[in-house]
C-alpha positions as CSV (number, residue, x, y, z in Angstrom):
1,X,121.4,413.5,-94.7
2,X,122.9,410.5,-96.7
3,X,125.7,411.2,-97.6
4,X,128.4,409.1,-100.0
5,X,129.9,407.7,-97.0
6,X,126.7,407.2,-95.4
7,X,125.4,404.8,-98.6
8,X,128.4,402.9,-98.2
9,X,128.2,402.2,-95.0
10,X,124.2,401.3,-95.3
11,X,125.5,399.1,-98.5
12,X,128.2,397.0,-96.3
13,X,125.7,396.6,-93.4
14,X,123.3,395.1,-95.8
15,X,125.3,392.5,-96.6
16,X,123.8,390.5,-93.5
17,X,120.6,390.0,-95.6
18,X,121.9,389.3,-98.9
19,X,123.0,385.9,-100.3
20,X,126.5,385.2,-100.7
21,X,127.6,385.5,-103.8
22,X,131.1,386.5,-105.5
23,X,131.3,389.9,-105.9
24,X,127.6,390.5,-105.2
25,X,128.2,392.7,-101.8
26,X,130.9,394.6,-103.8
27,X,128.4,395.9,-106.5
28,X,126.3,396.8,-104.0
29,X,128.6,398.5,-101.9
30,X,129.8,400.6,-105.1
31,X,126.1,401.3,-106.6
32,X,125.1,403.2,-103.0
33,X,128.2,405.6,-103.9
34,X,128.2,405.6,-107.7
35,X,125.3,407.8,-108.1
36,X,127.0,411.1,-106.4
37,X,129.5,410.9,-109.3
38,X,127.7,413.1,-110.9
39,X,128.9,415.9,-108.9
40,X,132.1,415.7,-111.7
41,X,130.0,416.2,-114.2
42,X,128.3,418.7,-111.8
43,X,132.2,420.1,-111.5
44,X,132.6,420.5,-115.0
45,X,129.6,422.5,-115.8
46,X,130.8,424.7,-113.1
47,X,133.9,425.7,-114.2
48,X,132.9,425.7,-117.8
49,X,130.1,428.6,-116.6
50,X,127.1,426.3,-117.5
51,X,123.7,427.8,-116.5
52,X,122.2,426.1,-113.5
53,X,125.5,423.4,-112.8
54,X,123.5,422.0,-109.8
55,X,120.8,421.1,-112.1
56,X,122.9,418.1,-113.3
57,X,123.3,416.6,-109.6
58,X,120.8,413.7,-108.7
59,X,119.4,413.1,-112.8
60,X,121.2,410.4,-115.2
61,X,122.9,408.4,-112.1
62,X,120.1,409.1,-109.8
63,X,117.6,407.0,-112.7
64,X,115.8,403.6,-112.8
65,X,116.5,403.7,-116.3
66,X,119.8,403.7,-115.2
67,X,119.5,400.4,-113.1
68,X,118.2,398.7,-116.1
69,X,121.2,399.4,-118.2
70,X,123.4,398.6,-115.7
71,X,122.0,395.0,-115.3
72,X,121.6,394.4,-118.7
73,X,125.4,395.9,-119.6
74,X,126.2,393.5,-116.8
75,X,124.1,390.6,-117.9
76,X,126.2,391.1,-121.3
77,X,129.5,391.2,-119.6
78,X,128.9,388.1,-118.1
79,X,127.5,386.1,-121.3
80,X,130.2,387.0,-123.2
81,X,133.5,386.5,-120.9
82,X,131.3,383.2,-119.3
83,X,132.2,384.7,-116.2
84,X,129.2,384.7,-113.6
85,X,130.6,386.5,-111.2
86,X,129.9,390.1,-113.6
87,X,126.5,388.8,-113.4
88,X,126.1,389.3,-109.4
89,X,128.4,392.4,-109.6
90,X,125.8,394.0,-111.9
91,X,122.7,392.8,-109.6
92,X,124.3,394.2,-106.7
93,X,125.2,397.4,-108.7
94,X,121.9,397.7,-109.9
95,X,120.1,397.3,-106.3
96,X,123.1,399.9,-104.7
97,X,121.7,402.5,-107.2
98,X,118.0,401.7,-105.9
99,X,119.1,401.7,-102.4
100,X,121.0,405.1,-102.9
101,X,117.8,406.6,-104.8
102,X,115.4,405.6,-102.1
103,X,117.7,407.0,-98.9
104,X,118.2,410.2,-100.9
105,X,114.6,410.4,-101.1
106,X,113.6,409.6,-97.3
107,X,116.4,411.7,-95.7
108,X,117.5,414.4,-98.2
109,X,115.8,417.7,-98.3
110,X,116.2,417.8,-102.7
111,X,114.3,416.2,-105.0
112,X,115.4,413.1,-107.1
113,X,115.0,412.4,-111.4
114,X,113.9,408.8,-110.6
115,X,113.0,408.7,-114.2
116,X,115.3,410.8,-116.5
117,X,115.7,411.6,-119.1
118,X,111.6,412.1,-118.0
119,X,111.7,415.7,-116.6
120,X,110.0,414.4,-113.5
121,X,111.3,415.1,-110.1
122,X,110.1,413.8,-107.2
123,X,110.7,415.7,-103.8
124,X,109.0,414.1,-100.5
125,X,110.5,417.6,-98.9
126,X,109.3,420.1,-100.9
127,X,107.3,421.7,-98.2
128,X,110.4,421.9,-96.4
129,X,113.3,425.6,-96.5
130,X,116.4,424.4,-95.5
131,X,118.4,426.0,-92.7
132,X,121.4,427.7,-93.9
133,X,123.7,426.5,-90.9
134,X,121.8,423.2,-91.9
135,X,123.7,423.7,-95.6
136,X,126.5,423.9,-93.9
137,X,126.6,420.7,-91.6
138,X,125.4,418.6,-94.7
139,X,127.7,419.8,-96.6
140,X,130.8,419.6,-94.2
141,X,129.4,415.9,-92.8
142,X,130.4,414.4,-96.5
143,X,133.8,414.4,-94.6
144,X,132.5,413.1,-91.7
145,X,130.4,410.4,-93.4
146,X,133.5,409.4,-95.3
147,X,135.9,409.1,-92.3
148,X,133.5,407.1,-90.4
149,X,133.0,404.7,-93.5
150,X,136.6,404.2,-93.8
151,X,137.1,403.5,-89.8
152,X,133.8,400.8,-90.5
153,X,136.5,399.5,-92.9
154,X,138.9,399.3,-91.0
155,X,137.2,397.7,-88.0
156,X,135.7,395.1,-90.4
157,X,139.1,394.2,-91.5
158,X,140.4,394.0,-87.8
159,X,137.8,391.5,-87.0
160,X,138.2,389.0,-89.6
161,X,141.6,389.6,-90.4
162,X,141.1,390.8,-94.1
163,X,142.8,393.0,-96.0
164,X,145.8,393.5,-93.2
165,X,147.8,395.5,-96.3
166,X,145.4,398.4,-96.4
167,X,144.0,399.0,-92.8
168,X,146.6,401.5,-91.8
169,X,145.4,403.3,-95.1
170,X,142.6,403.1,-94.6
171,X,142.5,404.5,-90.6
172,X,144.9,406.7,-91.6
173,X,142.2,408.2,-94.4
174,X,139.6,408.4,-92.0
175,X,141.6,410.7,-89.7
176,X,141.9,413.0,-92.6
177,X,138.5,412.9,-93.4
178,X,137.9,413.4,-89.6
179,X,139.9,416.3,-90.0
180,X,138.3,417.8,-93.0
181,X,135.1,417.9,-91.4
182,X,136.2,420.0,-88.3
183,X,138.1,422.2,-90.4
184,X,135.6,423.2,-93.0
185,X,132.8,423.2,-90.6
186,X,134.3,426.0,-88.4
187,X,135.8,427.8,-92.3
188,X,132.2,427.9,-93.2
189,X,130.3,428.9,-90.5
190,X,133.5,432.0,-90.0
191,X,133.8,433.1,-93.5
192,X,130.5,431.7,-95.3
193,X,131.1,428.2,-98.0
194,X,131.6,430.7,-101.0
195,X,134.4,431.5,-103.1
196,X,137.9,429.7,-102.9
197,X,137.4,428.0,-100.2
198,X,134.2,426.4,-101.5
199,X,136.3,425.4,-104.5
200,X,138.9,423.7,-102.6
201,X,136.3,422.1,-100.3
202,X,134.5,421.2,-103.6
203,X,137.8,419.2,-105.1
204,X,138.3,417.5,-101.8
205,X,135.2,416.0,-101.4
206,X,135.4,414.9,-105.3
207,X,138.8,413.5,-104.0
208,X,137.6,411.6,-101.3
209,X,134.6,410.0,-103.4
210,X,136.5,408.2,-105.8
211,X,139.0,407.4,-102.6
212,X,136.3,405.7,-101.3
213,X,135.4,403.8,-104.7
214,X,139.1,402.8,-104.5
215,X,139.5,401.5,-101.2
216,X,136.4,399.9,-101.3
217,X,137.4,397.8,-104.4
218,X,141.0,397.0,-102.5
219,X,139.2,396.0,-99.4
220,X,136.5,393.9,-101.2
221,X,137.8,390.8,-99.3
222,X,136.6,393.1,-96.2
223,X,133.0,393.9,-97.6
224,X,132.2,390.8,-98.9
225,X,133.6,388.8,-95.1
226,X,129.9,387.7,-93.1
C-alpha cells in the first residue's frame, strides 16, 4: 500500500546506503513522492468530465523514459550554471522515481506504465479483486502515511538538532494528517467515499502532497543529516 508518505519515508531511510553528496538525499527523497503528482493532472480530467480520469494516474510520472529525461534535464542544469550540486539532485531524482515505480509494483494492487508513452502496463496483481473496505483503508492511509512521514521529520530533526524553525510545523501537520485519516476512514466506511465528500477528501490529499514536497525541501538540512 505505498503510499506518498510511505515513499518518502522509504526515500529518507535510504539515505543510510547512499553516498553523501549535496543535495543527493533530497532528490531522492522528492523523486519517491513526485510520481503521485499526477493525481492533479488526474484532478483536472475529473472536473473537466474527461472519459476514464483515473486512466491518467501511474503513466507519464510513473515512466523510465521519464527518469532519463530527468537526469539528462539535470545533467544540463548542472553544465550550464557549473553547479554540481543539480547534478546529484537529478541522480537522486532520477533513482526516487525508480524506487517509487518498483514499490508501487511489489505492494500496490494497480498496474504501472513503466514505459509510456508505450501502452504497456505491467500489473504483478492482476490476479488479485480488491476488497472494497480494502479501497477504503488505502485510500484513507494517504493521511496516515503522510502524518507519520512528517512525525519521522520531526524526530529526525529532534535528534540532530536541524531545522529547529519547522519542527513544530511540522508535528503539528502530522496531527492533522493523523486526524484526517480517522475522520475519513469512519466518513467512508458510514456514508460510502462517493460524492462531496470524496471531493473534499480528494483536494485534501492533493493538499497534503505538495505539503509534503514543501516541507521536505525546508527540512532538507533534516534529510540529508546521517
Amino acid at each position: 500500500m505505498p503510499q506518498a508518505g510511505l515513499h518518502a519515508i522509504v526515500g529518507v531511510t535510504s539515505r543510510r546506503w547512499m553516498p553523501k553528496k549535496e543535495w543527493l538525499l533530497l532528490g531522492l527523497v522528492l523523486g519517491n513522492v513526485f510520481p503521485d503528482l499526477d493525481n492533479l493532472v488526474v484532478a483536472y480530467a475529473t472536473l473537466a468530465n474527461l472519459p476514464d480520469p483515473e486512466s491518467y494516474h501511474r503513466t507519464f510520472t510513473h515512466s523510465v523514459f521519464t527518469i532519463l529525461a530527468v537526469l539528462v534535464l539535470f545533467y544540463v542544469i548542472a553544465a550550464a550554471t557549473r553547479n554540481g550540486k543539480w547534478r546529484n539532485f537529478g541522480i537522486g531524482f532520477g533513482a526516487g522515481i525508480m524506487m517509487h515505480i518498483l514499490l508501487d509494483l511489489v505492494i500496490w494492487f494497480n498496474g504501472v506504465y513503466v514505459l509510456w508513452p508505450v501502452d504497456f502496463e505491467l500489473n504483478f496483481w492482476s490476479w488479485f479483486t480488491t476488497p472494497t473496505w480494502l479501497i477504503i483503508i488505502l485510500g484513507t492511509g494517504e493521511f496516515l502515511a503522510f502524518g507519520l512521514y512528517f512525525l519521522f521529520l520531526g524526530s529526525l530533526a529532534d535528534r540532530y538538532g536541524t531545522d529547529a524553525s519547522h519542527r513544530r510545523t511540522t508535528n503539528m501537520w502530522a496531527y492533522v494528517e493523523l486526524a484526517l485519516f480517522v475522520l475519513f476512514t469512519v466518513l467512508f466506511f458510514i456514508v460510502g467515499p462517493d460524492g462531496l465528500q470524496y471531493q473534499v477528501f480528494g483536494g485534501l490529499y492533493l493538499l497534503s502532497l505538495i505539503l509534503a514536497m514543501a516541507l521536505t525541501i525546508q527540512m532538507r538540512k533534516t534529510v540529508e543529516s546521517l
